[in-house]
N, C-alpha and C positions, 0 to 999 in steps of 0.2 A: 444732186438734190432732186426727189421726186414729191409729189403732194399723193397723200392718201388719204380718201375725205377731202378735209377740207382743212388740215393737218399738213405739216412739211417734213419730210425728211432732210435730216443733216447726216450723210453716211449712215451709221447704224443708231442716230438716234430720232427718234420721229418726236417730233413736236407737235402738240394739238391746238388747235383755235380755241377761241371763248368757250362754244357751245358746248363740243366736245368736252372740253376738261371741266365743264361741268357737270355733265353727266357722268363721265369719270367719279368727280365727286360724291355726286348724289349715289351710286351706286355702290361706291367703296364704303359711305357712312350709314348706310340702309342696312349692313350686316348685322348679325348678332350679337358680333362683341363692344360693336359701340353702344347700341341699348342697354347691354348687361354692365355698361360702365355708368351710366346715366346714376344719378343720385335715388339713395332708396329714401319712402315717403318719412322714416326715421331722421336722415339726414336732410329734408327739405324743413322739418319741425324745427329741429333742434338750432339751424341756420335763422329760422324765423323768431324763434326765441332771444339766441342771442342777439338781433338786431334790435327787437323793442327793447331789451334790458339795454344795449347799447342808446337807443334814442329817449331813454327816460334821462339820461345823463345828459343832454344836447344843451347847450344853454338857453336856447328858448322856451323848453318848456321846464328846468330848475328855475325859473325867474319867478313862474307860478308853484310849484311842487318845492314843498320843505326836504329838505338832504333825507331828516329821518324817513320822510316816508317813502323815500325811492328807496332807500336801505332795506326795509320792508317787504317793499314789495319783490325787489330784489331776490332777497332769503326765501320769501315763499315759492318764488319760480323755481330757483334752484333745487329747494327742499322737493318738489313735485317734481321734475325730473329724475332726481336720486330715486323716488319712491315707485316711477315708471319703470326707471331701469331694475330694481330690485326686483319688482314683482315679474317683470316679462322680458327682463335682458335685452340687449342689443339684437335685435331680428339679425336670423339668420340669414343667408344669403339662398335665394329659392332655388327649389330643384331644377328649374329651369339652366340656372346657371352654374349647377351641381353637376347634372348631366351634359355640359359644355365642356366640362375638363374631360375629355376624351383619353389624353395619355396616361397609361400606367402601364409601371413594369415596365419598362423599353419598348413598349408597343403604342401607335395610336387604334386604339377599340371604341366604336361607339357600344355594343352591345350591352345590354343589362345583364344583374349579376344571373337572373333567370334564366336569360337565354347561354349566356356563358353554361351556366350549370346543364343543359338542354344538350350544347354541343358537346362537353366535355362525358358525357353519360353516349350519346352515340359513338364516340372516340374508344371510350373502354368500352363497350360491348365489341367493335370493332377489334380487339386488342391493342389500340396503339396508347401505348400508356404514356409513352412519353408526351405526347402532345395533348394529350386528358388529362394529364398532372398540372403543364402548366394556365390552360385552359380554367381547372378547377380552382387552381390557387387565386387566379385573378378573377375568378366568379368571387371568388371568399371576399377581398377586399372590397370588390366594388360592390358588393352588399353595404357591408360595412357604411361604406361611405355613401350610399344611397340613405343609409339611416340615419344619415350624420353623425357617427358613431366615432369615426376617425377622421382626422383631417394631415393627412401628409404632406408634406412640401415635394412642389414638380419635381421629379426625379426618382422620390423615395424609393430606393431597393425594399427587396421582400423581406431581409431581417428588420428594417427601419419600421414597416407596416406591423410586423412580427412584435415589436415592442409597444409599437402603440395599442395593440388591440389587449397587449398582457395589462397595459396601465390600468384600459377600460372592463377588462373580464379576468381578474389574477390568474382565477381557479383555469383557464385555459391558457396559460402564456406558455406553458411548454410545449403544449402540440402543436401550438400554433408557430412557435421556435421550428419546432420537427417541419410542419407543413413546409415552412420558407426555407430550412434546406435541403427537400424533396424540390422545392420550384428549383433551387440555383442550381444542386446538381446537375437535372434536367437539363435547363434555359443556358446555363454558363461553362459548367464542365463536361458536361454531354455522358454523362454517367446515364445510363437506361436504366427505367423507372418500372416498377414492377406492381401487379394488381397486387400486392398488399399496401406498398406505399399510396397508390391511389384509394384504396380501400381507406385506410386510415385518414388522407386527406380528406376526401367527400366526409366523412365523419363528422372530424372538426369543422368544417363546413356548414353539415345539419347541424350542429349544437349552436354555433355562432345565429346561425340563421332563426333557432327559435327562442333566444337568449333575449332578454330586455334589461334595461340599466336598472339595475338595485334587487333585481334576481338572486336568489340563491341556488346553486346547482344542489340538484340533489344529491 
């Protein structure tokens, strides 16, 4: 048994005092993903709503208030929610905690899809295609999902991405098919990648990139 700090060790496990594992504390919940878990100002509303419609029922204040008009009032709250949600939907979750999901593709990347596209462009002049291909493909997505365009589940392979982007832009769901089995080849079967397949990629690429929802391709 040794003390370090003001902490004990028991063989290989060290135990900390008050102080210390407080600080522990304080510094483990100061990170980012405990904030980005905190409640959005949407869900602090909507909690506050249902609690007054919950205490319009309390029996001390139905002793004064007739049923019907709690009925009432009731309906209108809810009706005005409905009419919130219609008009401006469930707030999205902000870039801030967009740009938190670091993983894609089997990689963790912080990079943007800009600077992806930056790297993968010195890569092919370079000639390494192979590592420009997959480079390029995951600029493609994390575009995508920068513009909240697609939203994949942790893990998603590049054909899973490949169908979502076809749900979201039909007229490109085959090249973008093509793009994601230029990535796998690349990334999974080690098939070497050639400046027309990157030529092609970056392509659908520009097109995705200057695409907006409800566009028409020419």
């Amino acid at each position: 048994m040794s003390a370090i700090g003001m902490g004990v060790r028991f063989g290989d496990v060290y135990v900390p005092d008050g102080d210390e594992a407080r600080r522990w504390a304080e510094e483990e919940l100061a990170q980012q993903k405990y904030a980005e878990a905190k409640p959005t100002w949407f869900d602090r509303l909507a909690q506050s709503v249902w609690d007054f419609i919950a205490g319009l029922f309390n029996p001390e204040r139905t002793a004064n208030v007739g049923p019907s008009a709690l009925i009432i009032v009731s309906v209108l709250i809810v009706a005005a929610l409905v009419t919130v949600l219609i008009i401006w939907g469930r707030p999205r979750r902000s870039q801030a905690v967009r740009a938190a999901r670091t993983a894609l593709l089997g990689a963790e990347d912080d990079r943007t899809a800009a600077q992806l596209r930056a790297d993968a462009g010195r890569l092919a002049a370079a000639g390494d295609w192979d590592e420009a291909t997959v480079l390029r493909f995951r600029a493609l997505a994390r575009g995508l999902l920068e513009r909240d365009l697609i939203d994949p589940a942790p893990g998603a392979t590049a054909q899973a991405i490949a169908r979502e982007v076809g749900a979201v832009f039909p007229a490109e769901a085959a090249p973008v098919r093509a793009a994601a089995v230029s990535f796998d080849d690349v990334r999974y079967l080690r098939h070497p990648a050639t400046a027309d397949t990157y030529a092609q990629l970056a392509a659908t690429d520009d097109r995705l990139s200057a695409l907006r929802l409800g566009a028409v391709p020419a």
